[in-house]
N, C-alpha and C positions, 0 to 999 in steps of 0.2 A: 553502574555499567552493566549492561546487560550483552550474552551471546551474540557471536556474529558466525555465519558462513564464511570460512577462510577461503575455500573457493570461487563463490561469487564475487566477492568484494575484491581480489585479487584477481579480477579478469581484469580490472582498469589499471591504467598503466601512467596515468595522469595524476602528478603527486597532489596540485591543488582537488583534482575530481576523486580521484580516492579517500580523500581526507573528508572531505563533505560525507559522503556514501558510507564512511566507518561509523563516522559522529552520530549520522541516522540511526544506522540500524543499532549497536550498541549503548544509542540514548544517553554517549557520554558526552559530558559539556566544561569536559576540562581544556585546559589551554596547551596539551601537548600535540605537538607536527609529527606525524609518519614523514620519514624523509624517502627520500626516491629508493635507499639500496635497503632499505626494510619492506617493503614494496615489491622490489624482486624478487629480494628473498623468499618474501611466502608466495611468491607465484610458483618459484622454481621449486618448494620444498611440495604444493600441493598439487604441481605437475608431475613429481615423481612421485608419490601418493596413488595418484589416478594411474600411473603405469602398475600399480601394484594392487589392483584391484578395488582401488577405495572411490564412493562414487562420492556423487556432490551433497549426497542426503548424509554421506556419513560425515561429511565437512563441517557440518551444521555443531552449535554449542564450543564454538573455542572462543573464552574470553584475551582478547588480544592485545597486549600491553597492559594487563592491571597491575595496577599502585595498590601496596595495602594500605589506607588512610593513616596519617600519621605516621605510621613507619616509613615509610617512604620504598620498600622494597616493591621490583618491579619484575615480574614474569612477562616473558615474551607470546607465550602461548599456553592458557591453560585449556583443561575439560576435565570436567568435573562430575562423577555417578555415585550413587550409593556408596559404591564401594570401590570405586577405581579413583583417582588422581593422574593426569597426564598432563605431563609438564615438557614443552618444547623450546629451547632456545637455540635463536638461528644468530648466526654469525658469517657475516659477507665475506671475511675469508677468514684464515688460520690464524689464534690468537698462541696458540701453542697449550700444548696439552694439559700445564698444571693449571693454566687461567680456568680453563673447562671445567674443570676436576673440580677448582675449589670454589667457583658458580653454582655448580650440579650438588655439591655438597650444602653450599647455604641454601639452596633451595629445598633442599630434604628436611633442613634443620626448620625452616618457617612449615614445610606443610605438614610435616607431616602432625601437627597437632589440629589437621583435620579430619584425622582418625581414618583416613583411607590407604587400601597399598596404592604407593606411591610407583611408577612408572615417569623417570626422567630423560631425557634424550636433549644433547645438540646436535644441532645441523650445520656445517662449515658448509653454505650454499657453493660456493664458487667452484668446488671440487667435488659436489654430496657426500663428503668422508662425515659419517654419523659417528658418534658415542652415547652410552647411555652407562647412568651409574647403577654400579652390580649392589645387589645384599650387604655387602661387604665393604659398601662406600668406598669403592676403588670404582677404577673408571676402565672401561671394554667397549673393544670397537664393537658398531653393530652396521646397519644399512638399512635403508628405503623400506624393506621388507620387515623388519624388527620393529619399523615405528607405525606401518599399516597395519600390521597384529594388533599392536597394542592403538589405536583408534577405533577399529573393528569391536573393540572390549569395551568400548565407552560410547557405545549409542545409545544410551538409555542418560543423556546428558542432563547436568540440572541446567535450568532455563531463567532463574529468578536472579535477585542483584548479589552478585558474587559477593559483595563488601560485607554482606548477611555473615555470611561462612568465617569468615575471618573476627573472630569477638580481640580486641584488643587488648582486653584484661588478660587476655593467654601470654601475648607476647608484651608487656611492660612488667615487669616484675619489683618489686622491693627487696634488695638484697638480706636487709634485717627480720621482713615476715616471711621472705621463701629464701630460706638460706640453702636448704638443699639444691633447688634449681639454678640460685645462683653458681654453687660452687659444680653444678654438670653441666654449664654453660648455656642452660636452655632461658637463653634470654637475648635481645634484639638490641644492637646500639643503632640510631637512626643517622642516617647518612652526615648529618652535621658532627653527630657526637662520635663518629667516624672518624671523619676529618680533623677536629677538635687533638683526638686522639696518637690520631699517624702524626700531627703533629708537634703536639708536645713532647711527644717520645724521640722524636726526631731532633729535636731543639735539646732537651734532656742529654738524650748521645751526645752530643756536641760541644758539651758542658762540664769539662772533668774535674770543675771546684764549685764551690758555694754556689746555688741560684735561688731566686727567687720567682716562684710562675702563678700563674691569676688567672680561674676560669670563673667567669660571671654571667649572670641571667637569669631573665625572673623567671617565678613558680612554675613550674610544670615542664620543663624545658629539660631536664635530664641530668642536674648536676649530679647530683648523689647517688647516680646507678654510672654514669661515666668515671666519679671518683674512684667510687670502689672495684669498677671493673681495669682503670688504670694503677690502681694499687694487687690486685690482683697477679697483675704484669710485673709490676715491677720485684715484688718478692720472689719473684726467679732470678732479679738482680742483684737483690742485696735487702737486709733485713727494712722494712715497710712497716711506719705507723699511721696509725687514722685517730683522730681527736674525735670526738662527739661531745656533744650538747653536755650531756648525761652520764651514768653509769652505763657501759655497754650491758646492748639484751642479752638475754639466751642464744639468738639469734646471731649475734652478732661473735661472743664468744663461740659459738658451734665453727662460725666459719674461723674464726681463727685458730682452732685447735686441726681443723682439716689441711689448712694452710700453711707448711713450712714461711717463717719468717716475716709473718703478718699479725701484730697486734693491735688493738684497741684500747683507748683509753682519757677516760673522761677529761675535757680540757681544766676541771677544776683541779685535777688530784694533779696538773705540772706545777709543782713551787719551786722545783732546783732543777740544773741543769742533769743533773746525773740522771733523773729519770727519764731522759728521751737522747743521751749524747753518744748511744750505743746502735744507733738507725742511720742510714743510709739515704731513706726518703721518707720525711713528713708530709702527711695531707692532711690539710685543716680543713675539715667540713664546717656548714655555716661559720665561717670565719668571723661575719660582723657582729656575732654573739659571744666573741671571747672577750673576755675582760683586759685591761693593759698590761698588766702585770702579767698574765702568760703569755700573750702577743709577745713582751719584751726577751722574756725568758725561750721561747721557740727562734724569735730572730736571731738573738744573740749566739743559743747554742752551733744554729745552722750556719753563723756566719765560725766560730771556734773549730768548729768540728770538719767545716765543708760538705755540710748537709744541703742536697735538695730538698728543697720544703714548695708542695702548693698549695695556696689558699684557693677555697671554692667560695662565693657569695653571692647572695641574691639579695640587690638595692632595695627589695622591699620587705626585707625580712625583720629589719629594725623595730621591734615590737615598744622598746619603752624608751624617753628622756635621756634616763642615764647611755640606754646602748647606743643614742643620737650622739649624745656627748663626746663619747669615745672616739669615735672617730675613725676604727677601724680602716674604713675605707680608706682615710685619705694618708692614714701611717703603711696602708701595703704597697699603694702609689711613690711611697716616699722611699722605697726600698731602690728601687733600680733596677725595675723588673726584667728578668733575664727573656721572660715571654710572657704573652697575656694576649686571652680567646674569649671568645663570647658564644655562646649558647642560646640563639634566639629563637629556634622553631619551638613551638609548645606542643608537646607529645603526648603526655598524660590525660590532657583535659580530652573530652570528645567534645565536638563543637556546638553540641545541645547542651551542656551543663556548662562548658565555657560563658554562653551569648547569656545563661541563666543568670549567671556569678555576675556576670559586666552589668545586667540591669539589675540585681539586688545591688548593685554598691552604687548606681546610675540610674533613676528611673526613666530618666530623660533619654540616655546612651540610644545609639541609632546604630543597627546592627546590616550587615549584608543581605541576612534571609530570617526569614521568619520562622519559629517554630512552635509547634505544641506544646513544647515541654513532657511530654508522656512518660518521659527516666525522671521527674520530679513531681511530688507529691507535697505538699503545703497542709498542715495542720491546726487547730484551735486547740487551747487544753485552759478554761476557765480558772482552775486552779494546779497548785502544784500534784496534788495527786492524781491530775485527771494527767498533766505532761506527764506521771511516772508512766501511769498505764499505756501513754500512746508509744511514747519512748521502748515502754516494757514490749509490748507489741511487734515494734521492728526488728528489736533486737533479736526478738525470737524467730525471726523472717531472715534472718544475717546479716543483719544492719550491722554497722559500728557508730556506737554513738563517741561523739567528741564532744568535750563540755568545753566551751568556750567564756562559759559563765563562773569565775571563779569568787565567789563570796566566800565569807569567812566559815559561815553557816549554808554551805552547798547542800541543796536536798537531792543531788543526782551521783553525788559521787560514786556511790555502788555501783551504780550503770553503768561507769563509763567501761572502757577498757583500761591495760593496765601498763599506761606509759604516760610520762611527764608531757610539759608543754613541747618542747622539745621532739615534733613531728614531721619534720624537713624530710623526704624520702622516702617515706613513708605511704602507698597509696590503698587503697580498699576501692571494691567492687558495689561496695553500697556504705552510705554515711548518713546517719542521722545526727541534725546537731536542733538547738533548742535556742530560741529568741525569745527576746521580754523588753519589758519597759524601757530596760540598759539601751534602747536600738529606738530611733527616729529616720526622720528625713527632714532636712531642712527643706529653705525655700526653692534652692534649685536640684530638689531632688536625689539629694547627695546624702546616702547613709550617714549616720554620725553615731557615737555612742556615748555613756557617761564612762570616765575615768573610775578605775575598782582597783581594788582597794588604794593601789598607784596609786596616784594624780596624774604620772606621768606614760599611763598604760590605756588607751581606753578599749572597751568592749572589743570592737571592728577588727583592732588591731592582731587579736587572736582569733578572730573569727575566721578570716580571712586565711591563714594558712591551712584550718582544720579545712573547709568547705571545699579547698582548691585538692585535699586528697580522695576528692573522690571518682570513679573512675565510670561508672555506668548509670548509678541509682544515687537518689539524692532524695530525704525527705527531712525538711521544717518544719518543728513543732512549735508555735506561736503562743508564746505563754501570755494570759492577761492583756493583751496591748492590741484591742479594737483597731485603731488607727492604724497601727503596724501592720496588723493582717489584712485590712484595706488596701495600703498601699502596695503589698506582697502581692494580694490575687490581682491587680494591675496586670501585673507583667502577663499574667495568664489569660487575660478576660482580649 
């Protein structure tokens, strides 16, 4: 999306002819409609504008309705200078003053980690009653004259594609690698895990005995930043556990010692009921990786005690045989579930490293748009010591390497970072991971790998969660396997 004249484009008063004339000059080619009373709106807000000394050249540089990708968050009116930020939302009439307030407030919260002062203001067109939020994140009346001040301050506009501005890696965070940000709030739920949200809490209220609730969805979709942000919540309720994979991080403990009545704790160490029948609400993260015997022992207690318990899961997290076997799934279906959401938008991935991932596991796969790839780098390393050095290399650029290759006799292990297989929620800004002979492609194009040391594990199977943590930068080190690396620069050529 690129700047438009809020003046010009709002001298047409025709919703289909306005809509063509935005699309232009903004060079956006999304599928959203300006309706007719958004239309007014900015005629009426930059009629009064123009009574207030502001001409058409000062009109110039407001991006109008931008989405931050992914997030899904949407400003009505930005502009954007070195050092100014001015943020306008119009409202066709009076929503009442907290709605304002706590609009003008989440707006502060996404921009200002665009490192500018920020200058916010609504407009209630139908009446011109303005507001704008103080230093102080409280809300103060202003007028016409307060919001042409602050335009006048922002001629010197940026003019390039706003979605530049906005890196995404700021606003998706990992509760367990940025515990601090977690626990100041400085983090984004996207409008489904929004909903997700108001809803279960809602259905939860409702519910003053035993339930059972089920959020599901594949990788990158937001389960384990909405679990822990609804466990968050709810230890203002009443004492709050979370299972994990693993032995909880540093990370992980930091936020629970910040947290009145929020613990952590590995789903291997539940063997009786005593150690979880003193919690009020259970959240089982990756659920289809608990074993039956704690499954049994978490239902039972929650059913004894009159515990809310919710399981989170992703159908394609099922990494071996045995965790096929188990059945998870179809034993949480068998509960009686009090509520169950689904989590479909993919958040995490950006849709260059996405279309990447879909044709490494698809060589065939047919994508919407084409790309460069430019956030992805592809490597050779002849032998294992030439993969250390390349590995060694990224790492020391900020890579995180994830070893996906687990032999008995690993030659990378020191590389890696320092956490189990056990990576669900987990995301990084740059990821290095390392392929070898374990990785083909059969006849229709379709990744495969050999079974290690499992039988019932193969390669792919792990690969496959490490690769999908990653959030901007991606690089493949291709060990030994000519063919493999053919097949890989494919996607690139």
């Amino acid at each position: 999306m690129k700047p438009v004249n809020i003046f010009r484009v709002s001298r047409i008063r025709d919703e289909r002819l306005f809509n063509i004339m935005e699309k232009h000059e903004a060079s956006d080619h999304d599928n959203h409609r300006i309706r007719i009373h958004e239309i007014d709106s900015l005629r009426i807000l930059t009629d009064a504008l123009a009574g207030h000394g502001i001409t058409v050249k000062d009109t110039d540089g407001f991006y109008f309705g931008f989405v931050i990708p992914l997030i899904g968050k949407e400003f009505d009116l930005l502009k954007v200078t070195g050092k100014y930020c001015l943020n306008i939302e119009l409202k066709s009439q009076d929503v009442g003053e907290e709605q304002i307030l706590a609009q003008l407030r989440k707006n502060r919260h996404y921009l200002t980690l665009l490192g500018r002062e920020l200058m916010l203001f609504t407009v209630v067109t139908d009446t011109l009653k303005c507001y704008r939020l103080s230093d102080d994140d409280e809300l103060e009346s202003a007028d016409a004259a307060d919001i042409a001040r602050a335009v006048r301050k922002c001629r010197a506009a940026y003019h390039g594609n706003i979605a530049k501005l906005f890196r995404r890696s700021e606003y998706l965070i990992s509760p367990e690698e940025n515990p601090e940000r977690f626990l100041q709030g400085q983090y984004f739920l996207s409008p489904a895990q929004d909903y997700v949200k108001s809803e279960l809490l809602r259905d939860i209220a409702n519910t003053p005995y035993c339930a059972f609730f089920h959020i599901y969805g594949n990788p990158c979709t937001g389960k384990t930043l909405l679990l822990y942000d609804l466990a968050k919540h709810l230890s203002g309720c009443g004492r709050t556990l979370i299972t994990c994979g693993e032995e909880p991080s540093g990370g992980l403990l930091y936020i629970s010692e910040a947290i009145d009545n929020l613990d952590f704790i590995s789903v291997s160490d539940i063997t009786a009921p005593d150690l979880i029948s003193g919690y009020d609400f259970i959240l089982v993260d990756e659920a289809l990786r608990v074993d039956p015997a704690s499954f049994s022992i978490i239902v039972k207690t929650a059913e004894t005690y009159e515990q809310v318990c919710i399981f989170s899961t992703d159908p394609s997290a099922i990494l071996t045989d045995p965790e096929r076997g188990n059945d998870i799934e179809g034993r949480i279906q068998a509960l009686g579930l009090t509520g169950e959401y689904e989590l479909s938008e993919r958040m995490r991935l950006n849709m260059e490293i996405q279309t990447f991932i879909l044709k490494l596991k698809n060589l065939n796969c047919k994508t919407e748009k084409n790309y460069e790839f430019e956030h992805v780098s592809v490597n050779y390393a002849n032998n294992r010591d030439e993969a250390r050095k390349i590995i060694r290399y990224f790492r020391n650029k900020g890579y995180v390497f994830i070893n996906a290759n687990r032999n008995a006799d690993d030659h990378f292990e020191d590389l890696e970072e320092s956490f189990g297989r056990h990576i669900a929620g987990r995301e990084y800004n740059s990821v290095v991971m390392l392929m070898d002979g374990s990785f083909s492609y059969d006849d229709n194009g379709c990744l495969k790998g050999i079974p290690v040391p499992d039988p019932g594990h193969p390669y792919p199977n792990i690969f496959y969660p490490g690769i999908t943590r990653v959030r901007e930068h991606l690089a493949l080190v291709i060990l030994d396997a000519p063919e493999l690396l053919n097949n890989v620069l494919s996607i690139l050529d």
